[in-house]
C-alpha positions in Angstrom: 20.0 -32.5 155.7 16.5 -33.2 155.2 17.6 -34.2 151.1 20.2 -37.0 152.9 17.8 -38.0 155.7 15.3 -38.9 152.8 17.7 -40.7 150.7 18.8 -42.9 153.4 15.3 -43.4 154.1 14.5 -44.7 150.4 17.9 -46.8 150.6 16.6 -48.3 153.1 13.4 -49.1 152.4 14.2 -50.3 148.6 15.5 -53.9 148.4 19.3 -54.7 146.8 19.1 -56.8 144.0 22.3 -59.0 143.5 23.7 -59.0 140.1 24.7 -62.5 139.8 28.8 -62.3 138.4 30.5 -64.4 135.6 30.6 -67.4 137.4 27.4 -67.1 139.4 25.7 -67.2 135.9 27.9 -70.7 134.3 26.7 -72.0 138.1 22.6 -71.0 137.4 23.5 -72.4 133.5 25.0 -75.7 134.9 22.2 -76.1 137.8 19.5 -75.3 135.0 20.8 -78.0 132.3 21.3 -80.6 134.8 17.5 -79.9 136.1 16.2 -80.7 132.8 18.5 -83.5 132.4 17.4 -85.4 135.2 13.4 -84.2 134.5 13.2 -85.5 130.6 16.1 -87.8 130.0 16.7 -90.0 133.4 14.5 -92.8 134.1 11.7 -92.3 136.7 13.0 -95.1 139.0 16.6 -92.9 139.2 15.3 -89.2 139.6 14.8 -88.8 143.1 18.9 -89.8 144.0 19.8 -87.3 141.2 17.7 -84.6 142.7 19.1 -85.1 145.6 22.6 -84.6 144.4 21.2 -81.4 142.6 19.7 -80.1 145.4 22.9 -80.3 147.2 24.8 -78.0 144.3 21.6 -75.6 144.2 21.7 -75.0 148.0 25.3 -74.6 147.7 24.6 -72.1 145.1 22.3 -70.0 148.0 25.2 -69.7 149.8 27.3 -68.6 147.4 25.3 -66.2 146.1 22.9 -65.6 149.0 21.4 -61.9 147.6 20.4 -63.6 144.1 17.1 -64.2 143.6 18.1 -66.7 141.0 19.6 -69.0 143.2 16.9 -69.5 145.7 14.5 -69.7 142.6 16.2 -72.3 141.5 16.8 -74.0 144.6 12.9 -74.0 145.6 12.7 -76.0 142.0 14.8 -78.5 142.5 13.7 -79.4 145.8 10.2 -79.5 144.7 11.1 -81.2 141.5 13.0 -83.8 144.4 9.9 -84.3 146.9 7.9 -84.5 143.3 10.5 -87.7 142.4 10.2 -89.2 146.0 7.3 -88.8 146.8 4.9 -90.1 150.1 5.1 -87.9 153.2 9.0 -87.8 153.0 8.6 -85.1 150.3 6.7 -83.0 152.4 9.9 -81.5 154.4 11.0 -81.0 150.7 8.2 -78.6 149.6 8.0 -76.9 152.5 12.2 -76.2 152.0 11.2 -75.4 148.2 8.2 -72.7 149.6 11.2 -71.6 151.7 13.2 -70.7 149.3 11.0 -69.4 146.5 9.6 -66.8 149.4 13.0 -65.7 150.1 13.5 -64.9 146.4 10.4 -63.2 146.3 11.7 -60.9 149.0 15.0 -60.0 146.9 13.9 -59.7 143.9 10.1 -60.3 142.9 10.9 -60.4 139.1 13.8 -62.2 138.8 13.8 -64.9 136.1 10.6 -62.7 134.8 8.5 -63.9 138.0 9.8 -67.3 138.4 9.3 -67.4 141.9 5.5 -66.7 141.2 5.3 -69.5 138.7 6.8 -71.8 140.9 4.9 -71.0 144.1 1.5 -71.2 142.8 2.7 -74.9 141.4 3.3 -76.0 144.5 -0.2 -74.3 146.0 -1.6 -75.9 143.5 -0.4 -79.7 143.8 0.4 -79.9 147.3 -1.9 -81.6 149.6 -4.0 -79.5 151.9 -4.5 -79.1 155.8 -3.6 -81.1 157.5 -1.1 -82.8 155.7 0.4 -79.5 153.8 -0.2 -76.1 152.3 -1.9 -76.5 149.5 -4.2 -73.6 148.9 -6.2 -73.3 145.2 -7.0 -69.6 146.1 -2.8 -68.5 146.9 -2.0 -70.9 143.6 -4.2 -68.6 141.7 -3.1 -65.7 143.4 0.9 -66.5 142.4 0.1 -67.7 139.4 -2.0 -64.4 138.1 0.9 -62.8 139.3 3.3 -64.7 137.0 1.7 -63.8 133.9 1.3 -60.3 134.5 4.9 -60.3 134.5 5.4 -62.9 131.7 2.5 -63.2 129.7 4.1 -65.2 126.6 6.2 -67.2 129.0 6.3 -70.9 128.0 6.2 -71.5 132.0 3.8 -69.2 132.9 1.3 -70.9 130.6 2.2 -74.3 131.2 1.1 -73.8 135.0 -1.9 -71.4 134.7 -3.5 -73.6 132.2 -2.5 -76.8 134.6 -4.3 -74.8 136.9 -7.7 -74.5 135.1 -7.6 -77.6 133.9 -7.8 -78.9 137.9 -10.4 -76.2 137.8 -12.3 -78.4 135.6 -12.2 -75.1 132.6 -11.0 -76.9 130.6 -11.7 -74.5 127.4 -9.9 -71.8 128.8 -6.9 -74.3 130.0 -6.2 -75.2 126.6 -6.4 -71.5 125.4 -3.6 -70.9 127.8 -1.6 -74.1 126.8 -2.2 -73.7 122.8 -0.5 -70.3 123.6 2.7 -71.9 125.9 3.5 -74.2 122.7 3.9 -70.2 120.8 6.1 -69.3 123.6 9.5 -68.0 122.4 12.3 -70.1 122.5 15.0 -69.5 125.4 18.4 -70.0 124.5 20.8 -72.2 126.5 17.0 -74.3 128.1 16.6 -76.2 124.6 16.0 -79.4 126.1 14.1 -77.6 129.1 11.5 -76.5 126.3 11.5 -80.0 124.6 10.3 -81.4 127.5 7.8 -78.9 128.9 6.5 -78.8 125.1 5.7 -82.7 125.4 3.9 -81.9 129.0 1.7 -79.3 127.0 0.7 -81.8 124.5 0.4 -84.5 127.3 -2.3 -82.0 128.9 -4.0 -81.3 126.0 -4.7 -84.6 124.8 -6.1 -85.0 128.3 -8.5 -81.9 127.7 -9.3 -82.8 124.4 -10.2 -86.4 126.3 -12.2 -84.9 128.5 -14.0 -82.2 125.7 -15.3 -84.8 124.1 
């Protein structure tokens, strides 16, 4: 008795992590490609309608698959990647749904899409105003962020963001350490043109650095 008490105990206490089936994996695929899509190849002037169309399929996706981790990730990132496209204080509803969503991933599954949810979270401490207008919070960005890289250290993500972040740090040696490293990152198959483009931010960065080293 006391052996089945216990179990239920521990299933109770231990989160269920939804395996995302067959087609809930073409759906992350699609949402993923069309993300990078609209962030490197459509004109700045026409982003912020297709995010909005995007958004609608990636909150669609939460419903259909509302125990993966995955799809909330990816919903919080396209909604901030939308408020980032619109911007003025219209976006801030945006971010806040993004936080939203990115903390209810966290709750399923913490290292789903190899800490994702951390990567994306401190992003949004990072570049989102402060009181009173939002929630950005330098300390919680570094805190997520930290927390990203322990899980994925080489991650071309991962990098990208914690060196953004010590570069508005003003560190700006140890930023390009971490971005130098991002541009080693493995490649990820199926997110070719994802990498493309978050290659070209790293080298956007570090010219800035460089800029400002000199």
């Amino acid at each position: 008795m006391k052996r089945l008490i216990l179990s239920l105990c521990l299933f109770l206490v231990t989160p269920l992590v939804w395996a995302l089936d067959a087609n809930g994996s073409q759906h992350l695929a699609a949402i993923q490609q069309r993300w990078a899509e609209i962030q490197y190849r459509t004109p700045e002037a026409q982003r912020a309608v297709a995010f909005e169309k995007l958004a609608a399929d990636s909150e669609a996706f939460t419903h259909e698959q509302p125990g993966a981790a995955e799809a909330w990730i990816w919903h919080g990132i396209v909604s901030s990647s939308w408020a980032g496209a619109e911007g003025g204080l219209s976006a801030l509803g945006k971010v806040k749904t993004a936080r939203a969503s990115l903390e209810k991933a966290l709750q399923l599954d913490p290292g789903a899409l190899q800490g994702s949810a951390y990567t994306s979270l401190g992003a949004l401490y990072d570049r989102v105003p402060g009181w009173p207008l939002g929630f950005g919070d330098e300390d919680k960005a570094e805190q997520m962020l930290r927390k990203a890289l322990q899980l994925n250290p080489d991650g071309i993500d991962s990098l990208y963001f914690w060196g953004d972040h010590l570069y508005r740090q003003k560190q700006y040696n140890a930023a390009a350490s971490a971005l130098e490293k991002a541009l080693q990152a493995p490649p990820r198959p199926g997110r070719e043109l994802a990498d493309q483009g978050r290659r070209g931010e790293i080298d956007a960065l570090l010219r800035e650095i460089r800029e400002k080293q000199d």
